[in-house]
C-alpha positions in Angstrom: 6.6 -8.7 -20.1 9.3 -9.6 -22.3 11.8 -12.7 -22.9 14.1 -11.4 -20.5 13.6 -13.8 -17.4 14.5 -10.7 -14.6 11.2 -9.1 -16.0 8.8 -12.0 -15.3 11.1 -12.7 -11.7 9.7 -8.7 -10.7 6.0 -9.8 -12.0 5.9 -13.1 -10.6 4.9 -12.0 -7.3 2.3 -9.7 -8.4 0.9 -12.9 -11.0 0.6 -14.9 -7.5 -0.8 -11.8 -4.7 -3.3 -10.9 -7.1 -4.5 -14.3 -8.4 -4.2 -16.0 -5.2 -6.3 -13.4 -3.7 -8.9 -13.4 -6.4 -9.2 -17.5 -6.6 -9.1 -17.4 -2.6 -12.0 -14.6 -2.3 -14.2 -17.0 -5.2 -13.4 -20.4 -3.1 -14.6 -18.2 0.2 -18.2 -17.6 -1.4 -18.6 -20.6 -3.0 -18.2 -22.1 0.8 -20.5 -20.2 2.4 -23.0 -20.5 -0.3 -22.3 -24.8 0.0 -23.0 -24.2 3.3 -25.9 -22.7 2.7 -27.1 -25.1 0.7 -26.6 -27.7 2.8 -28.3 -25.8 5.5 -31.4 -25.1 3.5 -31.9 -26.8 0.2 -34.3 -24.3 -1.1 -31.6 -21.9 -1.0 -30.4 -19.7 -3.9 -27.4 -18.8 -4.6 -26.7 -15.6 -5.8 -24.7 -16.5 -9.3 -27.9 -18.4 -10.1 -28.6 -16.3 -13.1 -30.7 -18.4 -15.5 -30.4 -22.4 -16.2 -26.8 -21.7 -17.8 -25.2 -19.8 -15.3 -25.8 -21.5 -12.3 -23.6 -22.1 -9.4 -26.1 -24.2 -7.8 -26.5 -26.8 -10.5 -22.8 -27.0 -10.1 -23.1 -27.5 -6.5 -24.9 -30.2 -6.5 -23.2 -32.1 -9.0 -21.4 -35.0 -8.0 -18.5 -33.5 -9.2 -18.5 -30.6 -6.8 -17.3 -32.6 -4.3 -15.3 -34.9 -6.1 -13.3 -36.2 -2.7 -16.0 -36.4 -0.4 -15.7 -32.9 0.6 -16.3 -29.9 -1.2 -14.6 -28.9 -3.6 -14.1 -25.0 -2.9 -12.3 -26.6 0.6 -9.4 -26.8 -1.5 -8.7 -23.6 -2.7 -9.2 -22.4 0.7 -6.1 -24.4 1.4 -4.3 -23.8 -1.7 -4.4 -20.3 -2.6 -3.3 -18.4 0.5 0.0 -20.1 -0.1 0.4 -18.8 -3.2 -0.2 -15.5 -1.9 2.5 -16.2 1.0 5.1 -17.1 -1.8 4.5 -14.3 -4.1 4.9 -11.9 -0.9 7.8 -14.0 0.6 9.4 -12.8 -2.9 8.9 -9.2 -2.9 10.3 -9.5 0.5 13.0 -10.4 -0.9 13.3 -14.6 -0.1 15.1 -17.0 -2.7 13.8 -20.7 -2.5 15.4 -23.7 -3.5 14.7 -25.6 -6.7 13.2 -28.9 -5.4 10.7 -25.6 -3.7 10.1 -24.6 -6.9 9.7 -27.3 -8.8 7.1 -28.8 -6.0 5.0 -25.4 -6.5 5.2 -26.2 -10.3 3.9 -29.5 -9.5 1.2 -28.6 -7.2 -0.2 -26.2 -9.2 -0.3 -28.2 -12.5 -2.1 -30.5 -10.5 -5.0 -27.8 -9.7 -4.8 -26.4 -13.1 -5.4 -29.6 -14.7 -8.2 -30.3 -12.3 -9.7 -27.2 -13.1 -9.5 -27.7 -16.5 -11.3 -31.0 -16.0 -13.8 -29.4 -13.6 -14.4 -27.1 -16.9 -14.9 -30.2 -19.1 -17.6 -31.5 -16.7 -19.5 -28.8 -16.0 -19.5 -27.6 -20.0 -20.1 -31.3 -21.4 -21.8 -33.3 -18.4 -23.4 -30.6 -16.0 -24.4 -28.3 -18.7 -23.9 -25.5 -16.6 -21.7 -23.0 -15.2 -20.5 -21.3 -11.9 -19.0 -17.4 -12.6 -16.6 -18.2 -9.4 -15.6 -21.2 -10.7 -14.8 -19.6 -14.1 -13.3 -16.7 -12.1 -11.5 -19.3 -10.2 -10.0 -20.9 -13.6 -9.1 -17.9 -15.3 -6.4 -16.6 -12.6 -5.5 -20.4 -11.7 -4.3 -20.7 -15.8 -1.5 -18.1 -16.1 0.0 -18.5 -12.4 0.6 -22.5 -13.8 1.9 -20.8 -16.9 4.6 -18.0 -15.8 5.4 -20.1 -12.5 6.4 -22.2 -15.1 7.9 -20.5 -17.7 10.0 -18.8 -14.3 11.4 -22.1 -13.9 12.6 -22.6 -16.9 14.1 -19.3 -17.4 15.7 -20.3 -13.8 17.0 -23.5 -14.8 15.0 -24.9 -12.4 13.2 -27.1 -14.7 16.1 -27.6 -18.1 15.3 -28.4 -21.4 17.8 -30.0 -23.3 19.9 -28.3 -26.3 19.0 -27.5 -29.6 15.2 -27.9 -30.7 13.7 -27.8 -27.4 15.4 -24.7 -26.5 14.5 -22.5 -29.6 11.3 -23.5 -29.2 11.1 -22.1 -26.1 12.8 -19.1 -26.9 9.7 -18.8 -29.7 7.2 -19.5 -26.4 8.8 -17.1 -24.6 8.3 -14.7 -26.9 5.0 -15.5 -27.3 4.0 -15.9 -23.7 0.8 -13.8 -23.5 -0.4 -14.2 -26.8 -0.6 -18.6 -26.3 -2.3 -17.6 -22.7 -4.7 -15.3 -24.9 -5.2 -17.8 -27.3 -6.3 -20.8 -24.3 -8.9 -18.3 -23.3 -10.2 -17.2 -27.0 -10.6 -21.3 -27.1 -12.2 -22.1 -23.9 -14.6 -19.0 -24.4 -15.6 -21.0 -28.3 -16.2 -24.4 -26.7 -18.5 -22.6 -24.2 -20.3 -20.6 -26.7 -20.2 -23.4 -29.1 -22.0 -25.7 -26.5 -24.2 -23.0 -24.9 -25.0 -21.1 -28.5 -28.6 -23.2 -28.3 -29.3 -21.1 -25.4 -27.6 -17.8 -26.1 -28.2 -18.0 -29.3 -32.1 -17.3 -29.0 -31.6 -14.2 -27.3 -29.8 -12.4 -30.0 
């Protein structure tokens, strides 16, 4: 993709299909295997690797279920509609901006509780669910290209002058910031984990 905003409008919709589906198809096991759980307590999960990578440390955190209900529940909500959208644009539909702007919204909200989610189960849980990463790592750039699409829509508008070049320089720059988030979130897991990993080398 480049700076102009007609390229990211054409791969928009394929940023959303293809990471809605992913995030929905991780939420979906990590249901059934909370289900399990719950159903049997001496049940496995099958992403329980070694004490590290374990989705069922996670699970029974207190964070995985942060609002009384589990937390997967809302991705089974959340991500099918980002799949609906991303098809409702190849089809062809134009949304308004307060739309757009509440999508933007929404999913900052669920990035930045993903994020958090990340922070708890790196510093606090000391362990870590692959669906959750896998979760996490498609949830990051549909926040980050729904927004920079808004801005190159005007939906959301940055004043003149310094604001504006600098998002000219972002925009430039897209893919290798989004690179860059990951190269740090891998470090601070590897940095935390190296105790672990490290031994195996």
């Amino acid at each position: 993709m480049t700076n102009n905003p007609w390229t990211l409008q054409r791969a928009l919709p394929y940023i959303l299909i293809i990471g809605g589906i992913i995030a929905y198809i991780c939420a979906f096991i990590l249901t059934q295997d909370k289900f399990k759980v719950l159903e049997n307590p001496n049940f496995i999960p099958s992403c329980n690797l070694n004490p590290i990578i374990s989705c069922g440390g996670v699970m029974q955190s207190k964070q995985a279920a942060i609002f009384g209900f589990p937390n997967p529940l809302i991705g089974l909500g959340a991500y099918p509609s980002l799949v609906v959208v991303g098809a409702a644009m190849l089809a062809g539909a134009r949304f308004k901006r307060w739309f757009w702007l509440a999508l933007n919204a929404g999913i900052a909200l669920g990035t930045a509780f993903a994020l958090w989610l990340l922070f708890e189960s790196i510093y606090r849980i000391h362990a870590l669910c692959p669906y959750c990463l896998g979760t996490d790592a498609v949830t990051l750039p549909m926040f980050w290209y729904i927004t920079l699409y808004n801005v190159d829509r005007k939906n959301i508008r940055l004043p003149k002058g310094g604001a504006q070049r600098a998002y000219g320089w972002v925009r430039r720059h897209h893919l290798d910031l989004l690179v860059l988030f990951y190269l740090i979130i891998i470090g601070l897991i590897l940095n935390h984990f190296w105790y672990y990993y490290g031994r195996n080398f």
